[in-house]
N, C-alpha and C positions, 0 to 999 in steps of 0.2 A: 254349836249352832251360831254362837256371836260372831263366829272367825267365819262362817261363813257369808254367814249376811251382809258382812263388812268389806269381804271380797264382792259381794254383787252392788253394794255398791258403790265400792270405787271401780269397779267394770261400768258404770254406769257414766258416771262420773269423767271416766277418762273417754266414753263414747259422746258423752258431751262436748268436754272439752273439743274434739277434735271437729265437732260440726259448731262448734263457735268458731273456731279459727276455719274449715273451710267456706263458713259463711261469709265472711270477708268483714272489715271492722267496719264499712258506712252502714252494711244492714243491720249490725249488730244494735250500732246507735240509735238505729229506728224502731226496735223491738222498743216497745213498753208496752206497759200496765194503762190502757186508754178505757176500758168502760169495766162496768158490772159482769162477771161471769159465772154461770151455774151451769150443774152438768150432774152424771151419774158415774158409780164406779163400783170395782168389785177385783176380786181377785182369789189367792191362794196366800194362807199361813200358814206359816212354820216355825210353833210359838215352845216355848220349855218356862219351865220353872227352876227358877236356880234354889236347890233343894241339897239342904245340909246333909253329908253323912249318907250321900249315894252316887256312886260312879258307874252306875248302869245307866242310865236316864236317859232318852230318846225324846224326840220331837214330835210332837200330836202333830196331825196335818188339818188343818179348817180352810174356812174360808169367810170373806169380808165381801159386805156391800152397801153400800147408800148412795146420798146426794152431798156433795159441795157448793159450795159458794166462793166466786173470789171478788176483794172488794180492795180496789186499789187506795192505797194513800201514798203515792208516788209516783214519780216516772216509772222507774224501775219497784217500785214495792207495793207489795197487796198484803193484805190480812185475809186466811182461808179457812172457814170454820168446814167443818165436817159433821154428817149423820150418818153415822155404822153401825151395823149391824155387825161384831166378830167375834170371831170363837179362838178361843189360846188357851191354854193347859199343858200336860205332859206326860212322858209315859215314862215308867220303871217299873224293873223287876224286882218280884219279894221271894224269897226263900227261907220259911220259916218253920224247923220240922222237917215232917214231908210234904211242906204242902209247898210246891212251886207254880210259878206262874206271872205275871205282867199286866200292869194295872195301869190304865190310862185313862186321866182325870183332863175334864174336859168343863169349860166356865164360859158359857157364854153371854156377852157384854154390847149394850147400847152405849158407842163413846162417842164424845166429843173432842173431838182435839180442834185447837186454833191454832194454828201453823204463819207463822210469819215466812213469808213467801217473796224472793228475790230474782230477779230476774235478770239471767247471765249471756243469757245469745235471743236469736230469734227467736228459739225453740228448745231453750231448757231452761227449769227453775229449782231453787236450791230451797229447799224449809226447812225449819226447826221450830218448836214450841210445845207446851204444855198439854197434854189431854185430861179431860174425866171419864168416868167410864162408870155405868151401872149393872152391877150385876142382877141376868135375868135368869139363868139356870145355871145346876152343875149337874154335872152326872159323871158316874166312871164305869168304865167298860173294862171287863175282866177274862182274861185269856188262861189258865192256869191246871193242876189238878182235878179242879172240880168243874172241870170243862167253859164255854164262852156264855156270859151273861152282860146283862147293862141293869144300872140303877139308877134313879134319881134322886140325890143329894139332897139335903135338906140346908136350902141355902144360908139358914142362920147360921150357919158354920162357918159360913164364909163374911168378910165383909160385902158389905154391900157395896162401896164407893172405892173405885181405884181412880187413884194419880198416878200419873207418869210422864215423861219426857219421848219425843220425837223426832226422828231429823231423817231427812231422805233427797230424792231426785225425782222431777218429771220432766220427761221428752216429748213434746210434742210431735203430731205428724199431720199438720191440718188441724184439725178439733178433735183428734183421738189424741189420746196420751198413756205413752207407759208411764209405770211409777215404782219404785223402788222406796221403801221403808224402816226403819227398824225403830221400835219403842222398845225402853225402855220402864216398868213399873215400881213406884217410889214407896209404895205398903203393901205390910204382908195382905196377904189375900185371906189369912186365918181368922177366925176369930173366937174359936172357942178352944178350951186346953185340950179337948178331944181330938180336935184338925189339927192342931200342932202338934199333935203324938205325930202322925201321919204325915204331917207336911212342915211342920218345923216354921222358921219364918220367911217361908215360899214368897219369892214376886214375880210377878207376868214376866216375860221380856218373849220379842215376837219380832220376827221379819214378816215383810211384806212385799209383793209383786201384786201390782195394781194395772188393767186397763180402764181406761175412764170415755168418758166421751164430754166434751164439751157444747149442750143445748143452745149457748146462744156467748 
C-alpha cells in the first residue's frame, strides 16, 4: 500500500510540477500566502497496519472529513492545522483449525495534524508535519466460517493517543483543491497484552485523496 500511495503522489507531484512551469515564472512569483484561509474537506482512505508475522493483509477502505485553517507566516509559507474526522485499520486473513475466514479491524480517529505548508506555483502546495489523533471507536468485522458479523471493541485495548508524521500535495483549481496524503503513525496502537496477541506492535499508516473547498 506504501508503494502505492507513493506513486500517487509523485503522480501528483509531477502533475504539479508541469503547471508550475506551464504557468510561466512572473505568475509564479506572484502566488503567495496573502491572508487567512479556511475551508472543508473530505475524501477516501486506504489505510493498513504494518502487522508482524502476517503476509496476507489487505487495505480497509474509510473515509475522512473536517475543516482547515491556513495561517500564513510568509510570502510563500503558511502553517495549516486540521479537524478530521478518519477511519484507518486493516484487513487479514486467520486460518486456525478449521475455522477460516478475514478479519477487518477498523479505529476510528479525531486528528489534528499541523502541516507546514509551502507554496511552489500559482496553484500547488507541498506539506509536511506532525499530527495527534484521538481514538473514538474500534470495531472489526468478520467474514469467515461462522458466517459475516461486526463488533464493537472495547477501546481500552487500544491507546487512546496516536502520533505520527505527514507529508502530501495540494492542487488547487480556483478554491477547490485535490490533495494527496500519506501518514505515517509513530505508536503502537495496542495497549493491552491481549491486542498485542492479535495485533503485535501495529501502527496506523494511511494514504489519502482529499477534495476540499476553500470558504474564503
Amino acid at each position: 500500500m506504501k508503494k502505492i500511495v507513493i506513486k500517487l503522489i509523485l503522480a501528483g507531484l509531477t502533475t504539479a510540477g508541469c503547471m508550475v512551469f506551464t504557468s510561466g515564472s512572473s505568475q509564479a512569483q506572484t502566488a503567495t500566502f496573502t491572508a487567512v484561509r479556511a475551508g472543508i474537506k473530505g475524501g477516501f482512505n486506504a489505510s493498513t497496519l504494518d502487522l508482524q508475522n502476517v503476509n496476507n493483509r489487505k487495505e480497509a477502505y474509510g473515509f475522512h472529513a473536517g475543516v482547515f485553517a491556513q495561517i500564513p507566516a510568509g510570502d510563500f509559507f503558511a502553517i495549516q492545522p486540521e479537524l478530521l474526522y478518519t477511519a484507518k485499520g486493516a484487513s487479514a486473513n486467520y486460518n486456525v483449525a478449521f475455522f477460516q475466514g478475514r478479519n477487518t479491524f477498523r479505529l476510528n480517529y479525531l486528528e489534528l495534524p499541523i502541516l507546514a505548508t509551502f507554496k511552489v506555483g500559482p496553484s500547488v502546495e507541498l506539506q509536511a508535519g506532525p499530527y495527534g489523533a484521538y481514538l473514538l471507536s474500534a470495531n472489526m468485522n468478520s467474514e469467515g466460517t461462522f458466517g459475516t458479523g461486526s463488533q464493537r471493541l472495547n477501546t481500552n485495548d487500544f491507546n487512546k493517543f496516536d502520533l505520527g508524521l505527514a507529508g502530501g500535495v495540494n492542487i488547487y483549481f480556483g478554491k477547490a483543491f485535490l490533495g494527496l496524503r500519506y501518514g505515517q503513525g509513530l505508536n503502537r496502537i495496542t495497549n493491552t497484552e491481549g491486542a498485542r496477541l492479535f495485533l503485535g506492535d501495529a501502527r496506523n499508516a494511511v494514504g489519502m485523496v482529499s477534495i476540499g473547498y476553500s470558504i474564503r
